[in-house]
LUMMAR-8809 format. One record per atom (N, C-alpha, C): residue number from 1; chain; atom name; x, y, z. Coordinates in steps of 0.2 Angstrom, whole numbers. Example, Ala and Ser with C-alpha at 12.3 -4.5 7.8 and 13.67 -1.06 7.14 Angstrom:
# residues 2
{1 "A" "N" {66 -28 39}};
{1 "A" "CA" {62 -22 39}};
{1 "A" "C" {66 -16 39}};
{2 "A" "N" {64 -11 35}};
{2 "A" "CA" {68 -5 36}};
{2 "A" "C" {64 0 39}};
***
This chain:
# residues 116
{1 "A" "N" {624 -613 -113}};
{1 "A" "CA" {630 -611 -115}};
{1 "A" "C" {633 -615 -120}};
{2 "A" "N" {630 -619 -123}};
{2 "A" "CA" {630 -624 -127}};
{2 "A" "C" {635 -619 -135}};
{3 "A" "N" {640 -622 -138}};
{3 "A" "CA" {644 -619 -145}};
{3 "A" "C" {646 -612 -142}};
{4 "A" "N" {646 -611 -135}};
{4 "A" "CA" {651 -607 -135}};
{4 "A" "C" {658 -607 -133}};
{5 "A" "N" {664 -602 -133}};
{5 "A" "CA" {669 -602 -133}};
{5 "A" "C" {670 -602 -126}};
{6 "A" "N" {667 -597 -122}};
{6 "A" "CA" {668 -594 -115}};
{6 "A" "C" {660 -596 -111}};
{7 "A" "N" {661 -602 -109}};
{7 "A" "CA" {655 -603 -106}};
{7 "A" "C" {653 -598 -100}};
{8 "A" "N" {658 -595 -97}};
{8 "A" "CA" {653 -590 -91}};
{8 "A" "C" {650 -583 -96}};
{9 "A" "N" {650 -583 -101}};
{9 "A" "CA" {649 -577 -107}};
{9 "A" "C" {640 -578 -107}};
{10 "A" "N" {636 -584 -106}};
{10 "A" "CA" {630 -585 -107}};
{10 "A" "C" {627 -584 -103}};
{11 "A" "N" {628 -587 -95}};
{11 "A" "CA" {625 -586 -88}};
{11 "A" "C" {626 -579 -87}};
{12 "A" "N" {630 -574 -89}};
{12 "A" "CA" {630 -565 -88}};
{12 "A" "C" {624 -563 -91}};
{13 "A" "N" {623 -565 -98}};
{13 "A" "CA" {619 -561 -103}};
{13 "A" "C" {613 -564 -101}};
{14 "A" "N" {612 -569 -98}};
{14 "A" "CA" {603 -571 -94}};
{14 "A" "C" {603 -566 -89}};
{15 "A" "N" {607 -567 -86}};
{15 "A" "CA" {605 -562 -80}};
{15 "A" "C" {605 -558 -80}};
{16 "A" "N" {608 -551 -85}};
{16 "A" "CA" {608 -546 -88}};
{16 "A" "C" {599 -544 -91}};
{17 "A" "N" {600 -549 -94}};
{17 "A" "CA" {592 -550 -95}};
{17 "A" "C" {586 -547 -93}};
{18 "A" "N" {586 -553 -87}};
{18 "A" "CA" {583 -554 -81}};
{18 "A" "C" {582 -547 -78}};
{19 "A" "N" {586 -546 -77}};
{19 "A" "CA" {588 -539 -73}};
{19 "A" "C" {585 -532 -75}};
{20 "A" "N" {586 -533 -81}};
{20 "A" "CA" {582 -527 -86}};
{20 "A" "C" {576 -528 -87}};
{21 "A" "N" {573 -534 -87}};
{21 "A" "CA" {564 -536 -88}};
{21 "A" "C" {563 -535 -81}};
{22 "A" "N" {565 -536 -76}};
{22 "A" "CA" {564 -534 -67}};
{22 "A" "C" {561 -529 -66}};
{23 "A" "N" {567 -524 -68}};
{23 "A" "CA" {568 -517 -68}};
{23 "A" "C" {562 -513 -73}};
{24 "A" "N" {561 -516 -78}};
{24 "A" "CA" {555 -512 -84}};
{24 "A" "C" {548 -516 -78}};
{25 "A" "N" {547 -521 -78}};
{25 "A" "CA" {542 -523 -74}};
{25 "A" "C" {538 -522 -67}};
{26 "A" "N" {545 -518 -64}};
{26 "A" "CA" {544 -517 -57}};
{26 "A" "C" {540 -507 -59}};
{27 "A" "N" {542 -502 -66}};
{27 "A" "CA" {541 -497 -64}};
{27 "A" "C" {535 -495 -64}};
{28 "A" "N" {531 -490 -60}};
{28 "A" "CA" {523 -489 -59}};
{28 "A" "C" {523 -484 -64}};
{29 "A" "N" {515 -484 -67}};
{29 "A" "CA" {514 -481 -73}};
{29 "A" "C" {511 -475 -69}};
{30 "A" "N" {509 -473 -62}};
{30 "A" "CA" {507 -467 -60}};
{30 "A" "C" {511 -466 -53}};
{31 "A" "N" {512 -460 -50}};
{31 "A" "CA" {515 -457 -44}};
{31 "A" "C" {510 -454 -41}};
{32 "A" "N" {508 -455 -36}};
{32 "A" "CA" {503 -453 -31}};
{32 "A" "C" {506 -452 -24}};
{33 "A" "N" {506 -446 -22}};
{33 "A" "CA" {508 -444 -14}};
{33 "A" "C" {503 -447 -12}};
{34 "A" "N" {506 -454 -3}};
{34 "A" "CA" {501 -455 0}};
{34 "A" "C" {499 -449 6}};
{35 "A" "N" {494 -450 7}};
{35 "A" "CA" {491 -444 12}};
{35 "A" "C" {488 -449 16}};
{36 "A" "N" {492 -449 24}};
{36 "A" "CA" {488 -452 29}};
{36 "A" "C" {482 -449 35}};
{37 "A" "N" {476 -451 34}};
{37 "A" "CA" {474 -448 41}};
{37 "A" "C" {474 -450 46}};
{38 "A" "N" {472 -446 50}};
{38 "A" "CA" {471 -448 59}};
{38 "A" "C" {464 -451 60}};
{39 "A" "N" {462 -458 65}};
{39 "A" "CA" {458 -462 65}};
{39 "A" "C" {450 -455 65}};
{40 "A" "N" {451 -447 67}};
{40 "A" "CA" {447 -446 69}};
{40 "A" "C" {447 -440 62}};
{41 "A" "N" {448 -442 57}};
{41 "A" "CA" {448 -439 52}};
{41 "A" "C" {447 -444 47}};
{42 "A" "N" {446 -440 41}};
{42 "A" "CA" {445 -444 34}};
{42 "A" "C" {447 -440 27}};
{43 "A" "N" {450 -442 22}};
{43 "A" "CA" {453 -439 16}};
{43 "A" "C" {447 -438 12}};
{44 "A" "N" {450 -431 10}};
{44 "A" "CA" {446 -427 5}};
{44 "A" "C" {448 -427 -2}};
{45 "A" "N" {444 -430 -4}};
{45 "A" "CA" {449 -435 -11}};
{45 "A" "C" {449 -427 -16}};
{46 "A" "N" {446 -422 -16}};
{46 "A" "CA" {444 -417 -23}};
{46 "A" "C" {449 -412 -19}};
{47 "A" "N" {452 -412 -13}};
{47 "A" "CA" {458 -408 -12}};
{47 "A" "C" {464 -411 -7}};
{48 "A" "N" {463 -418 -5}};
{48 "A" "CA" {469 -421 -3}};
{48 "A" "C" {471 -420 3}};
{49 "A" "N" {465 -418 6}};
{49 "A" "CA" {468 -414 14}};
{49 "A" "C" {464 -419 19}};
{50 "A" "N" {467 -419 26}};
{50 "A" "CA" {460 -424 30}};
{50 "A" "C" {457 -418 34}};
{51 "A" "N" {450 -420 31}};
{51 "A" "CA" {446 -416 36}};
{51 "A" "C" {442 -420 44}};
{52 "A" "N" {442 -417 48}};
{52 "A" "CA" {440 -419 53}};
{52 "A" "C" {431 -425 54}};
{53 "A" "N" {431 -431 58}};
{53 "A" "CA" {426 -433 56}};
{53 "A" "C" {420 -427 61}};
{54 "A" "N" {411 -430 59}};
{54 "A" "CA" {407 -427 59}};
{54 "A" "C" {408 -425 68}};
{55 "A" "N" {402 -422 70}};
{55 "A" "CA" {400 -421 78}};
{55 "A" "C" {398 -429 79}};
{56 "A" "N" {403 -430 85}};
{56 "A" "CA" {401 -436 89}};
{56 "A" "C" {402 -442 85}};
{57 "A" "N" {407 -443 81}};
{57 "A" "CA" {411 -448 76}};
{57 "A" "C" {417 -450 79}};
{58 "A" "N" {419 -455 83}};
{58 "A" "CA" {425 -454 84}};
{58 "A" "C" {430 -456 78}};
{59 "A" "N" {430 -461 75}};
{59 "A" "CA" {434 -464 69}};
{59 "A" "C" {429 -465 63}};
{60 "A" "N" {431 -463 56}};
{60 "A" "CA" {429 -463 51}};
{60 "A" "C" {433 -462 44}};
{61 "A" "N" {430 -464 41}};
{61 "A" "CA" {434 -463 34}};
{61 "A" "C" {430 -462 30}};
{62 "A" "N" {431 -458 24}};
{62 "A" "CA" {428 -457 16}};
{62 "A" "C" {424 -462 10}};
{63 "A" "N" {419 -461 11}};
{63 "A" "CA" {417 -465 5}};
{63 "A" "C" {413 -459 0}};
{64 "A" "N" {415 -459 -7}};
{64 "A" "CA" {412 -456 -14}};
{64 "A" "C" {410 -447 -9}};
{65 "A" "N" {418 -447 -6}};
{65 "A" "CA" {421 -441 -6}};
{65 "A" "C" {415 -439 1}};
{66 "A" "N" {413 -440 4}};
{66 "A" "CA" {409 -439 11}};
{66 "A" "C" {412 -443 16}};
{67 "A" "N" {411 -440 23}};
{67 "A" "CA" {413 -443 29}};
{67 "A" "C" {408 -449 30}};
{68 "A" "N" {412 -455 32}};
{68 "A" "CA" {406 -460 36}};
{68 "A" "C" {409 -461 43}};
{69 "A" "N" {407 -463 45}};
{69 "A" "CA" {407 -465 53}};
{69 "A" "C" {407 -471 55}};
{70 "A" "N" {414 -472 58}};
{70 "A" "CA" {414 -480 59}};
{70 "A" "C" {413 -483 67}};
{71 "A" "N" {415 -477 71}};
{71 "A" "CA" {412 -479 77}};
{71 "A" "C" {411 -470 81}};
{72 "A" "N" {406 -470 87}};
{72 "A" "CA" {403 -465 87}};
{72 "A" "C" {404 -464 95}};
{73 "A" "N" {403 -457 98}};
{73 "A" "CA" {406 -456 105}};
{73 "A" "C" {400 -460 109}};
{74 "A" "N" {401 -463 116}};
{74 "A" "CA" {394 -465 121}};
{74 "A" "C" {390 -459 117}};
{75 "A" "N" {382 -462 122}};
{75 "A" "CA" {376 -460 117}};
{75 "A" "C" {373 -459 112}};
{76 "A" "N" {379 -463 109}};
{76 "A" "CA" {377 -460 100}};
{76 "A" "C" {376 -469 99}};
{77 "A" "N" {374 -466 91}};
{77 "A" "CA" {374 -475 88}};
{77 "A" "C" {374 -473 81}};
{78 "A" "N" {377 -480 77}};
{78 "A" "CA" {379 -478 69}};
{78 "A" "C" {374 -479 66}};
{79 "A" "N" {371 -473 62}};
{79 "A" "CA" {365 -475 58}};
{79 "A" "C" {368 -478 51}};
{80 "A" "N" {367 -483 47}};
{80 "A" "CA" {369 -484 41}};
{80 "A" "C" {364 -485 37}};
{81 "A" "N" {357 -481 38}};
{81 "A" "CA" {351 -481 32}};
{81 "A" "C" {353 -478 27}};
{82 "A" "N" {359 -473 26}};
{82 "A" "CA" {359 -469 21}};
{82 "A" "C" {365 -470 17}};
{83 "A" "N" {367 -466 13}};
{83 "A" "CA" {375 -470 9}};
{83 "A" "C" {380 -470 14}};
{84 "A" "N" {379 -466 20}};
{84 "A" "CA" {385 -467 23}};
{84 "A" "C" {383 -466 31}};
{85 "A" "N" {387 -468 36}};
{85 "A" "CA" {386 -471 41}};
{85 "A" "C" {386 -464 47}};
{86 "A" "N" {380 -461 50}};
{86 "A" "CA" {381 -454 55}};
{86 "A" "C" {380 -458 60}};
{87 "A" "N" {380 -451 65}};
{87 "A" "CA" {379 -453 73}};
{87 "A" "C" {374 -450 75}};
{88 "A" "N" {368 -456 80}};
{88 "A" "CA" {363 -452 79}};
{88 "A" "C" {362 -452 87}};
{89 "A" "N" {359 -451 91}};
{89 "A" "CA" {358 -450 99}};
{89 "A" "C" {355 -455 101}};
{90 "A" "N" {357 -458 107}};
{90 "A" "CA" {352 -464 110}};
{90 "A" "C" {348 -462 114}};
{91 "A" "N" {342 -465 115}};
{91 "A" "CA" {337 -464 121}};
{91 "A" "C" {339 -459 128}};
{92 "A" "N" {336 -456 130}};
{92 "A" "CA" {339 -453 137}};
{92 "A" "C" {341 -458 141}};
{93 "A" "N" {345 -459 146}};
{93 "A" "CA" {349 -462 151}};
{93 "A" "C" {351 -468 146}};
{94 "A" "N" {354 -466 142}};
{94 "A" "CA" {356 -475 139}};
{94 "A" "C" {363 -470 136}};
{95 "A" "N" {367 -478 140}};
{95 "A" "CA" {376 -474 136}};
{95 "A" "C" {378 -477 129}};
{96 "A" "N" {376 -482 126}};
{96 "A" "CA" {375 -490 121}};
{96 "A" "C" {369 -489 119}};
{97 "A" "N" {370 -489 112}};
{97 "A" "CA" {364 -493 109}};
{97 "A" "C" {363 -494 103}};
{98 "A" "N" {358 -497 99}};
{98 "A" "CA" {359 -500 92}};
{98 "A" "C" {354 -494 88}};
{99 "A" "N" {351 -490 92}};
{99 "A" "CA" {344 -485 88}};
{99 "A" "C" {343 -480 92}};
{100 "A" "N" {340 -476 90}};
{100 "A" "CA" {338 -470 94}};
{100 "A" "C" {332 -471 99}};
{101 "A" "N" {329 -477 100}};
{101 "A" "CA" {323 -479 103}};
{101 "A" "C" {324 -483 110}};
{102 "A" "N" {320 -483 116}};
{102 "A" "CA" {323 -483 121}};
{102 "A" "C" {323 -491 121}};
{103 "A" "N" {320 -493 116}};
{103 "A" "CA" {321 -502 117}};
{103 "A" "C" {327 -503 114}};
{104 "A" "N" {330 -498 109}};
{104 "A" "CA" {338 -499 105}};
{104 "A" "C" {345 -499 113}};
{105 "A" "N" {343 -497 120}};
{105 "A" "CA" {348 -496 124}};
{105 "A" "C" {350 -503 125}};
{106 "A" "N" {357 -503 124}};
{106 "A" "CA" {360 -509 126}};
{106 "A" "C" {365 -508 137}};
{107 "A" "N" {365 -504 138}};
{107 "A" "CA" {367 -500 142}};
{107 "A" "C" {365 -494 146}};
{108 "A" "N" {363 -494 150}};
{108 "A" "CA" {359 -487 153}};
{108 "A" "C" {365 -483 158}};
{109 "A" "N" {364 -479 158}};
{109 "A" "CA" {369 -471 162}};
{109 "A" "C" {367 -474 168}};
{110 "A" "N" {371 -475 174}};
{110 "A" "CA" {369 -473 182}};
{110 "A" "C" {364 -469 184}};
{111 "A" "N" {360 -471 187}};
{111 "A" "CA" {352 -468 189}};
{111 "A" "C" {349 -470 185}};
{112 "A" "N" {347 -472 180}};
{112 "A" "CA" {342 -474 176}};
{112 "A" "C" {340 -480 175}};
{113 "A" "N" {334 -483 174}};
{113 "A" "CA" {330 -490 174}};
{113 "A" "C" {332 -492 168}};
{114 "A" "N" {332 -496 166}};
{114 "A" "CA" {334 -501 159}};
{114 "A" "C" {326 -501 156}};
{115 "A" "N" {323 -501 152}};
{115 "A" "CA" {318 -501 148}};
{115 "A" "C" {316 -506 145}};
{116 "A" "N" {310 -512 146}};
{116 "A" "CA" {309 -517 143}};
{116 "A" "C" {303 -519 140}};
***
């Protein structure tokens, strides 16, 4: 505020400023509606809708517009050999496990022997 007549005349016209660069800097250059799913659904990015996840998926989300599977009902177990993550059946009497193979049982059903 240095040569001026009315020093509080300076500190307005900063802030005044400030305020307008704020204002241009805060505005977003796109508008996008968010769309929430439910953990047992995933978004369909080419219509915007959530579709439900796969059989026997409990929780999933979308990846390059397909369903992947992030955790999968008892019996089942997540495959991830392929680009995206299914649910594929455990061994018989096995409620847990890492693979479809009965050595994959991390857990067996009641009445069942554990496999070793």
């Amino acid at each position: 505020y240095m040569g001026s007549d009315n020093p509080k005349e300076v500190p307005m016209k900063f802030l005044s400023v400030s305020v307008i660069f704020f204002a241009l800097a805060s505005v977003p250059t796109a508008t996008y509606a968010a769309v929430y799913c439910e953990r047992w659904q995933w978004l369909q990015l080419s219509n915007q809708k959530c579709e439900n996840c796969p059989n026997f998926c409990q929780e999933c989300n979308g990846i390059n517009n397909q369903p992947n599977c992030l955790q999968c009902q008892s019996g089942y177990s997540i495959d991830i050999s392929g680009d995206v993550g299914k649910c594929i059946k455990c061994a018989t009497g096995c409620n847990t496990c890492t693979g479809p193979n009965p050595e994959h049982c991390l857990e067996v059903l009641p009445g069942y022997a554990p496999k070793v």
